[in-house]
C-alpha positions as CSV (number, residue, x, y, z in Angstrom):
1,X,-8.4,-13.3,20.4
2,X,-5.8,-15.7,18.8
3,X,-5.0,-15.1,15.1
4,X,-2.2,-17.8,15.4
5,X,0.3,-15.5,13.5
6,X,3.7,-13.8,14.6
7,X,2.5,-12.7,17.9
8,X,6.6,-12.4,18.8
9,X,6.5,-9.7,16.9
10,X,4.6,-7.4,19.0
11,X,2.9,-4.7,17.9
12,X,4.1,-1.6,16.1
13,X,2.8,2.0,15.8
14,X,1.6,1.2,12.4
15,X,-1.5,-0.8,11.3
16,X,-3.2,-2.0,8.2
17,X,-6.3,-3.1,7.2
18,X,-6.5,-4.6,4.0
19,X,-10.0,-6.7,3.0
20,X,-9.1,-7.5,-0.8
21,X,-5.3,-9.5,-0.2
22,X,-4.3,-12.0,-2.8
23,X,-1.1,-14.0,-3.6
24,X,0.9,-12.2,-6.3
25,X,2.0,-14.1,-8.6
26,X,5.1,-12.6,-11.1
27,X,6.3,-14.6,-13.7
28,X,9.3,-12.9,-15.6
29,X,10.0,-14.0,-19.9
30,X,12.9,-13.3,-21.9
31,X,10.5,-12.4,-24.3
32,X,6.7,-13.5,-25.2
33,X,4.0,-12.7,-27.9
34,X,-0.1,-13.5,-27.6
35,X,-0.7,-17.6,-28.4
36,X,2.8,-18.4,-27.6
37,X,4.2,-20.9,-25.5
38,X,7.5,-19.7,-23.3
39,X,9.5,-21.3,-20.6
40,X,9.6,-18.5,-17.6
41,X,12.9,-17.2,-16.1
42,X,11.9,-17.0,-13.2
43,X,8.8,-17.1,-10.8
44,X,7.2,-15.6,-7.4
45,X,4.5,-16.0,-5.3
46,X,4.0,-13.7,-2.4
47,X,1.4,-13.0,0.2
48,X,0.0,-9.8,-0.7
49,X,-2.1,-6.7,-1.4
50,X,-1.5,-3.5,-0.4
51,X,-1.6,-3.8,3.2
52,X,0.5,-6.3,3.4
53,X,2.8,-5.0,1.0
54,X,3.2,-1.9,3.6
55,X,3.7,-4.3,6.2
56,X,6.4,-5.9,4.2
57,X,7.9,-3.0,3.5
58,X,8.3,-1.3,7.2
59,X,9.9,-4.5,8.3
60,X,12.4,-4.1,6.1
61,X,12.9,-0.3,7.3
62,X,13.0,-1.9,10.3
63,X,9.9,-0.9,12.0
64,X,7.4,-3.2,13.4
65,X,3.5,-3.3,11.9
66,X,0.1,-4.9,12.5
67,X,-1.4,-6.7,9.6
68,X,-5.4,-6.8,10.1
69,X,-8.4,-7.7,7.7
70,X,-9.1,-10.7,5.3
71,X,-7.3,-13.5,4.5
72,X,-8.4,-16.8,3.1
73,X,-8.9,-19.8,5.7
74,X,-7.6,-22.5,3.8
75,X,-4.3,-21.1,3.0
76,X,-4.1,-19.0,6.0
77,X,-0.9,-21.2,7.3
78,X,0.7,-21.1,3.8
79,X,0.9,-17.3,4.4
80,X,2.2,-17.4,7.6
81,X,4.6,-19.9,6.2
82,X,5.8,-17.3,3.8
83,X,5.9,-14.2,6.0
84,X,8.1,-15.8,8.2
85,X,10.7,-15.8,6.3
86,X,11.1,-12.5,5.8
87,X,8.6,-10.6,8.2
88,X,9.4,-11.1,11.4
89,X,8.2,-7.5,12.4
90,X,4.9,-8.2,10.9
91,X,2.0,-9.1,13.6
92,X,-0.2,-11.1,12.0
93,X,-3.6,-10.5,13.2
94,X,-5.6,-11.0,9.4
95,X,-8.9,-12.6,10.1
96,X,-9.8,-15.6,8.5
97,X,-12.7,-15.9,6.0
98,X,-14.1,-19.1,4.3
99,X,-12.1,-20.0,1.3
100,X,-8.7,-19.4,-0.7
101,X,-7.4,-16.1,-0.9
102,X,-7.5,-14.8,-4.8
103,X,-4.1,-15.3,-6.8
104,X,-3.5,-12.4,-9.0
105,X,-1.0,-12.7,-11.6
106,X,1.8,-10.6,-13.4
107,X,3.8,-11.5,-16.5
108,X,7.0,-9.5,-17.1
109,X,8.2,-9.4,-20.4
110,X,12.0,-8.9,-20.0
111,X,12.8,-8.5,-23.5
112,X,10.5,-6.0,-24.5
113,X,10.2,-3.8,-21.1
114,X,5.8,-4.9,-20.9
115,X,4.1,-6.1,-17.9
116,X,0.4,-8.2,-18.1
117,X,-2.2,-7.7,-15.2
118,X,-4.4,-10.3,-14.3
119,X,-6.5,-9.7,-11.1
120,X,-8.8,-12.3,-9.5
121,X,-12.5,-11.3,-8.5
122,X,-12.4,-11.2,-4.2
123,X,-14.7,-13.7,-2.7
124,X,-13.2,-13.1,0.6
125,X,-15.6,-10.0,1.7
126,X,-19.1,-10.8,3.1
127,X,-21.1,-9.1,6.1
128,X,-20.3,-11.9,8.2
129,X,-16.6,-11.5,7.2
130,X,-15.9,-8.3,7.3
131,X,-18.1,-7.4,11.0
132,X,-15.6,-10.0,12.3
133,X,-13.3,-7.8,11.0
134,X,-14.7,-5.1,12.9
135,X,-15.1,-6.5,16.2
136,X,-11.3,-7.7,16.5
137,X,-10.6,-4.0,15.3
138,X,-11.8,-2.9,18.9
139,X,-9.3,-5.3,20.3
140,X,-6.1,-4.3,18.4
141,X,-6.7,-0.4,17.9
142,X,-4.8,1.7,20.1
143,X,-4.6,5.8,20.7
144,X,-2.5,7.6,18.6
145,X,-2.0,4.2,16.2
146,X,-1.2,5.1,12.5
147,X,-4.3,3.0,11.1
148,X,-4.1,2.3,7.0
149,X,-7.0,1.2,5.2
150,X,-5.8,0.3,1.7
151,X,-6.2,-1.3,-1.6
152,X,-9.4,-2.0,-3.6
153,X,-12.7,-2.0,-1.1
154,X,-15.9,-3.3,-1.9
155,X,-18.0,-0.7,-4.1
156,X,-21.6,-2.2,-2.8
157,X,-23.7,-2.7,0.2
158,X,-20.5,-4.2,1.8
159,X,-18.5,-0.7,1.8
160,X,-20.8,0.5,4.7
161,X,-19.4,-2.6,6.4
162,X,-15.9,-0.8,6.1
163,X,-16.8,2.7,6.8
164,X,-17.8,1.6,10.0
165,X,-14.3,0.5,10.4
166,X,-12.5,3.4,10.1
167,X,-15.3,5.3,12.0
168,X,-14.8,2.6,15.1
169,X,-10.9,3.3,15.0
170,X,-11.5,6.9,14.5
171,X,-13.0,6.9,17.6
172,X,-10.8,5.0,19.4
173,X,-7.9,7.7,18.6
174,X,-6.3,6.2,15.8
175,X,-5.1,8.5,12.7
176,X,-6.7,7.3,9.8
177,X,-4.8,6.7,6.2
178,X,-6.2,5.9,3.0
179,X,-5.1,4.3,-0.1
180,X,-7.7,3.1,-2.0
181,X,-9.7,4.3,-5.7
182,X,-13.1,4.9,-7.0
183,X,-15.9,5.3,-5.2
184,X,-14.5,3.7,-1.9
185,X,-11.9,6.3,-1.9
186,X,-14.9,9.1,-2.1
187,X,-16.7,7.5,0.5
188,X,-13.9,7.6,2.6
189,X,-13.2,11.2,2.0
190,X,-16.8,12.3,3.2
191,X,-16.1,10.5,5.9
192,X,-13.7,13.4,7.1
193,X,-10.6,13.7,9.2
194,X,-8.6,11.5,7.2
195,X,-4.8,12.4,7.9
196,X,-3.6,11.0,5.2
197,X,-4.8,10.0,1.1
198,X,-2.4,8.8,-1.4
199,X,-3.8,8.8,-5.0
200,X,-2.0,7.8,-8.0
201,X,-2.6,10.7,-10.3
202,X,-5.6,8.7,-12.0
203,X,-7.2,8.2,-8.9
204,X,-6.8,12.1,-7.6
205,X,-8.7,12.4,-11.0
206,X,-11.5,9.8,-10.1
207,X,-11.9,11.5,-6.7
208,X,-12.1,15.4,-7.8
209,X,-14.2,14.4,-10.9
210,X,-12.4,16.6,-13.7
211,X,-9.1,16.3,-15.4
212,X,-5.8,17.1,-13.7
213,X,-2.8,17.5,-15.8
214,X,0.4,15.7,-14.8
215,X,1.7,18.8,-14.2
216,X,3.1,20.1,-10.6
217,X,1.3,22.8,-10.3
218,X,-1.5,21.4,-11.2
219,X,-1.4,18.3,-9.2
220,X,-0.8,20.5,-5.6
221,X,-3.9,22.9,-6.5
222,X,-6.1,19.5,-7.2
223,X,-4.5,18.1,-3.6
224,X,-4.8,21.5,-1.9
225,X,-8.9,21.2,-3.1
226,X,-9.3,18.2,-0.8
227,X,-10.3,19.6,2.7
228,X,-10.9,16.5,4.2
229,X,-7.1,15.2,4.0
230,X,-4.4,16.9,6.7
231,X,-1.7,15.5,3.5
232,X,-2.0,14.4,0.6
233,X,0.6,12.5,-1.2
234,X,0.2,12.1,-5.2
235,X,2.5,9.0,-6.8
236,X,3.9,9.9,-9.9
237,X,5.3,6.4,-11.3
238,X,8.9,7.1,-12.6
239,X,8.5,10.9,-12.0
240,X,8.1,10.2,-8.4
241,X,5.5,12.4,-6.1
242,X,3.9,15.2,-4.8
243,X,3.1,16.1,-0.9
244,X,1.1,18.8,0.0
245,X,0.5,19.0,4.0
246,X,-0.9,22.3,4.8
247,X,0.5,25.3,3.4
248,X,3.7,23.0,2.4
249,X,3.7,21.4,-1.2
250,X,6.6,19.5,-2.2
251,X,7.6,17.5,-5.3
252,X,10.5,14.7,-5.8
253,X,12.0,11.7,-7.4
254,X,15.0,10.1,-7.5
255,X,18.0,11.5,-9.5
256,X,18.4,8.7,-11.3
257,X,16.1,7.1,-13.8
258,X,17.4,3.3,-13.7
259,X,15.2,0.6,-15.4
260,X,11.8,-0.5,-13.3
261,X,12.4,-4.4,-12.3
262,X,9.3,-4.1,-10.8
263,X,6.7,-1.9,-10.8
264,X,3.5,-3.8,-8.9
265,X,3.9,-2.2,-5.3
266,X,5.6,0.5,-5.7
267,X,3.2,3.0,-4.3
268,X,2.8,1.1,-1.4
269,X,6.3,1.1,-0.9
270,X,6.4,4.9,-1.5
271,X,3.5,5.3,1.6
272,X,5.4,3.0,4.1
273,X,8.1,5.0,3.6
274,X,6.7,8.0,4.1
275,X,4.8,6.9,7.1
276,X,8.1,5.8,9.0
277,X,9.0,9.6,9.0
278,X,5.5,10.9,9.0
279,X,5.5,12.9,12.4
280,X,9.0,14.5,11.1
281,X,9.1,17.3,8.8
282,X,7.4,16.8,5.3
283,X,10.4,17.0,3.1
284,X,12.3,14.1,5.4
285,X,9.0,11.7,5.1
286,X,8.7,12.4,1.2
287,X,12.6,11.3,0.7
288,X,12.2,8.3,2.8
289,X,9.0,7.7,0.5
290,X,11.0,8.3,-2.8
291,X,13.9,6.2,-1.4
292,X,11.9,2.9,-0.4
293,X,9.9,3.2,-3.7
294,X,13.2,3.5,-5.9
295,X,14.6,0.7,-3.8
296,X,11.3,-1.1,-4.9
297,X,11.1,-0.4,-8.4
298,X,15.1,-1.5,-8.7
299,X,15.0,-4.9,-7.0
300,X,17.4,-3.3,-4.6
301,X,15.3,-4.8,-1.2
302,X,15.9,-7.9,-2.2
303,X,19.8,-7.9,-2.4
304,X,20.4,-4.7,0.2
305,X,19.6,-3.5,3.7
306,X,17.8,-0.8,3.7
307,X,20.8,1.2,5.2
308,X,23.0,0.2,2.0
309,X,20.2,1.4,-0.3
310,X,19.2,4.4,1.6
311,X,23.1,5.8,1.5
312,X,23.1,4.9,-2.8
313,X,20.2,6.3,-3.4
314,X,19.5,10.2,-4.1
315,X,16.6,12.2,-4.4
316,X,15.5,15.5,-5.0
317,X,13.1,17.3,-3.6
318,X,11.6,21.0,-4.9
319,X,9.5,23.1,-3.0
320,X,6.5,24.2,-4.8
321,X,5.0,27.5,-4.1
């Protein structure tokens, strides 16, 4: 199969499959009220979604990635256009589906420290689509391949389309990871022998069914509940996150509580970081997670290495018994 993306690349331990992408669009004001009209500061458009916004973030860790599922045919090339910039380590093997890919957009208000989200339906995702999906899925999974599905699934018919994704790399050896919500996320759980969730704390609510208190202990006896998850890995927003792998439950965030710049992505900033150092001990991955999250939030991976804001960047991390 030829997806005519960055086959130079080559492909990396880590893969996502993401069947909802969009452009995001972020638009940042000095300052804007309902009904008014305001010249923007400044303005981005960036191939996107959570999957790809993993991808995006490994390569700049450094580590190569395979970027599967949806994309929209008739501005397939403009993606690839824009990933090359910046995403050489990104193996571009996203399937392409009748139509433009949705544009989803973000207003910043600069002067007031408020964000707007506006999210575009998906018209990507349709049997036809997403069993093509499928069937170059048998191609590009390998053994032992970290295999992420993330970001907002269909909740219909077209979700069995998707379980039998992760059940077909399942059972060609791949370790499953999930980062999605509502019911898709259940779904997924019942699935079993998922090694990895990350919920934001709403979403750990959604799945359990009962309120959870954003409270440590309270957050690691809700993740501890979910049987079906070798690790579970809670975001926090500014208050950072929880792991809780086995008998081991950690909490951290970064010392330092600088201004958000940005705050769409974050979390799936926080899970490629943590998957980088995944098969190292927990406390290492969670760091790296924090870290690349922080880095996020603060505009830093625009204007550093990695290296440079890894060594300016602390963390700390507390063991939770």
């Amino acid at each position: 199969m030829d997806w005519g993306g960055n086959r130079a690349a080559g492909p990396g331990r880590i893969m996502t499959v993401g069947v909802w992408p969009c452009w995001d669009i972020t638009c940042r004001v000095d300052g804007i009220s309902w009904g008014e009209h305001a010249r923007i500061d400044s303005q981005q458009c960036l191939p996107a979604g959570k999957s790809l916004n993993i991808c995006r973030a490994l390569a700049w860790l450094g580590e190569p990635s395979t970027a599967a599922g949806l994309w929209g045919r008739d501005d397939y090339d403009m993606m690839l256009a824009s990933l090359a910039g910046d995403c050489e380590l990104v193996d571009v093997c996203l399937t392409a589906a009748a139509g433009h890919t949705r544009r989803n957009i973000t207003v910043v208000d600069t002067r007031n420290a408020r964000e707007m989200h506006l999210r575009a339906p998906n018209k990507l995702a349709t049997t036809e689509s997403l069993r093509t999906v499928l069937k170059e899925l048998q191609e590009l999974v390998r053994p032992g391949m970290i295999c992420v599905f993330s970001g907002a699934l269909p909740q219909d018919d077209l979700l069995e389309e998707v379980l039998s994704m992760v059940r077909i790399a399942r059972g060609r050896g791949a370790r499953i990871v999930v980062d999605t919500s509502e019911k898709p996320l259940e779904r997924l759980v019942e699935v079993g022998d998922i090694e990895l969730i990350k919920p934001n704390l709403a979403e750990l609510r959604q799945l359990l069914g009962f309120p959870v208190k954003d409270d440590v202990g309270d957050i690691v006896s809700a993740a501890r509940s979910i049987s079906a998850a070798g690790t579970v890995v809670v975001s926090r927003g500014p208050r950072g996150a929880i792991a809780v792998r086995g008998g081991e439950a950690l909490s951290g965030a970064a010392r330092e509580n600088r201004p958000a710049v940005h705050t769409v992505g974050c979390g799936d900033w926080l899970l490629a970081g943590y998957l980088s150092a995944c098969d190292g001990p927990l406390e290492e991955a969670l760091e790296r997670g924090l870290k690349v999250a922080a880095a996020k939030a603060w505009a830093w991976n625009e204007s550093m290495t990695w290296a440079e804001a890894a060594a300016q960047i602390e963390v700390k991390i507390e063991t939770v018994v």
